[in-house]
N, C-alpha and C positions, 0 to 999 in steps of 0.2 A: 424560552421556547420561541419557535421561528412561526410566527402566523402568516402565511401564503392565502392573497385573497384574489391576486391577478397572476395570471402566469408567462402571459407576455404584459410587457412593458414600451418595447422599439424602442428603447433609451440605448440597445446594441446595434442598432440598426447602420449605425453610419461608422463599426467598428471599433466601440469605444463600450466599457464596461465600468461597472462600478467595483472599488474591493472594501474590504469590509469597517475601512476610516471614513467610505464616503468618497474618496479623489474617485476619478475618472482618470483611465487609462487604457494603451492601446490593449487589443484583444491578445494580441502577441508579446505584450510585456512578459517580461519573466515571469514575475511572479501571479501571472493570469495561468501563464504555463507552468509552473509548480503543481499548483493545486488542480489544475487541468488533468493533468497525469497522473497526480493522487485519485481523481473522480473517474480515469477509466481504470483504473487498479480495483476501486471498488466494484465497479462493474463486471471487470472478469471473477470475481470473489462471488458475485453474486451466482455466476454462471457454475461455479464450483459446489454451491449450496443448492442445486437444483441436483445435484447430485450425492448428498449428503445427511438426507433426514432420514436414512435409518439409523446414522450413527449420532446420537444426541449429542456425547459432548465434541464429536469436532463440530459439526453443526454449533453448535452452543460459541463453540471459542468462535466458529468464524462470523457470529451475528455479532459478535463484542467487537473482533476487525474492523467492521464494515463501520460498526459506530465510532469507532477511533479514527479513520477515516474519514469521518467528515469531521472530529475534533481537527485531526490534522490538515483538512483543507480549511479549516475555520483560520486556523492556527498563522497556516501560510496567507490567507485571504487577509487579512489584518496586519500591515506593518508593524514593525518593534519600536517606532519610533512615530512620534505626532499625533494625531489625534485616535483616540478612541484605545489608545496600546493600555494603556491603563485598567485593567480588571478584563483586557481580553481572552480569549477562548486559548488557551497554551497546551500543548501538548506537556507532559509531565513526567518526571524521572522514576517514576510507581510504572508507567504506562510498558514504559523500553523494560525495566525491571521483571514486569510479568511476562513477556514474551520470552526474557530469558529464561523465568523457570519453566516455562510450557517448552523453548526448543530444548532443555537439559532433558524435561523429562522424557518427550519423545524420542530426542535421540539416546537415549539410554537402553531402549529396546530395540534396537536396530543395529543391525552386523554393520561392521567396520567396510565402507566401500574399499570395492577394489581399482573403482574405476572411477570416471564420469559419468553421470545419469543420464541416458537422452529421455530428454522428455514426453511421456507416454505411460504403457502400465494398465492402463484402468483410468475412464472418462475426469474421475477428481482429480485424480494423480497430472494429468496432462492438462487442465484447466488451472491446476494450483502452481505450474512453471508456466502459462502464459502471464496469473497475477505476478510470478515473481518479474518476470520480466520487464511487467509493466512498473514494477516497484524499481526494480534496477534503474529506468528511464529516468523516474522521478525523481532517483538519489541524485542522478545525474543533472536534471533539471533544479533542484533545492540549493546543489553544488555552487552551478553556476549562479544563481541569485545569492547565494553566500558571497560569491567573490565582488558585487557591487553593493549591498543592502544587511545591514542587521538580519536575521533568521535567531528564531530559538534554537538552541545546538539542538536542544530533545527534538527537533523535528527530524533532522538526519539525523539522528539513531536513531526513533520508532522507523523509520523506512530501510536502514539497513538492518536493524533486528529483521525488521517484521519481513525483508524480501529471504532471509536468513531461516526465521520460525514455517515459512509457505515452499519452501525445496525440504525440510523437516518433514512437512506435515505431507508434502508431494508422496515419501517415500514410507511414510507411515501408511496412506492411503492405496500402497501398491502393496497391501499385507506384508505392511513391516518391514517391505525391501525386498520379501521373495518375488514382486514382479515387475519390480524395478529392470530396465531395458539398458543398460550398459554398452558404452562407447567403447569399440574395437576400432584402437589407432590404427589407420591404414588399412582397415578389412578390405577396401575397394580398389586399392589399388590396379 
């Protein structure tokens, strides 16, 4: 457990941060930007749950997110290699596994789209495709730090399950797809 006793430090002050082996590095490192983008993912999740507590168990599955999410920014904060990789915080193949059966089961009550979804519907529904989006970034961001740096693989899959199970849970949240807003190619024409 993480004991917080000071909340500034000014050890970022001159644009240099700690990650979770201990090195210092820039603020714009990749892998500062990973879990960066994992941490406003969480954020927009939270804004989704402000809209969510009549319904207990999405509520429920999305405070289990939110804490997989900082496993998974624990996960990304901590190199695979050097000091401290040893016994640290990994994201896990149970983790990606559950989000499969949560996106099977939702999408199993849900008509077969006909279209593209635009994002909207209902306040949850439209705040659950700004997280996905923000997940999409971070797959993107994880990507790229895969291409210089060791990554757990389970971190890209919990981020494309998980941006996968939150356009699921979007369309669950628009009663089951009936207020799902559908994209008319070239209506504006």
């Amino acid at each position: 457990m993480v004991t917080l006793t000071r909340i500034y430090t000014r050890g970022g002050d001159k644009g240099r941060t700690s990650l979770g082996d201990g090195r210092r590095v820039d603020k714009h490192d990749l892998r500062v930007q990973a879990y960066g983008t994992v941490d406003e993912a969480n954020a927009a999740i939270g804004l989704v749950r402000l809209h969510t507590k009549r319904d207990k168990s999405t509520d429920a599955m999305l405070q289990r997110i939110q804490n997989d999410l900082f496993d998974l920014g624990a996960d990304l904060c901590t190199p695979e290699t050097g000091r401290k990789a040893q016994g640290a915080l990994r994201v896990t193949a149970a983790q990606v596994a559950r989000l499969e059966g949560e996106i099977d089961r939702l999408n199993a009550r849900l008509a077969p789209l006909k279209s593209f979804v635009l994002p909207g519907g209902t306040a949850p529904s439209a705040y659950l495709h700004l997280a996905r989006t923000v997940l999409r970034r971070a797959e993107r961001d994880i990507t790229r730090l895969m291409a210089s740096e060791a990554v757990n693989p389970a971190a890209l899959k919990y981020a494309n399950r998980l941006s996968d199970l939150l356009f699921v849970l979007a369309r669950h949240c628009n009663a089951r797809g009936k207020r799902d807003v559908l994209w008319v190619p070239g209506a504006n024409r």
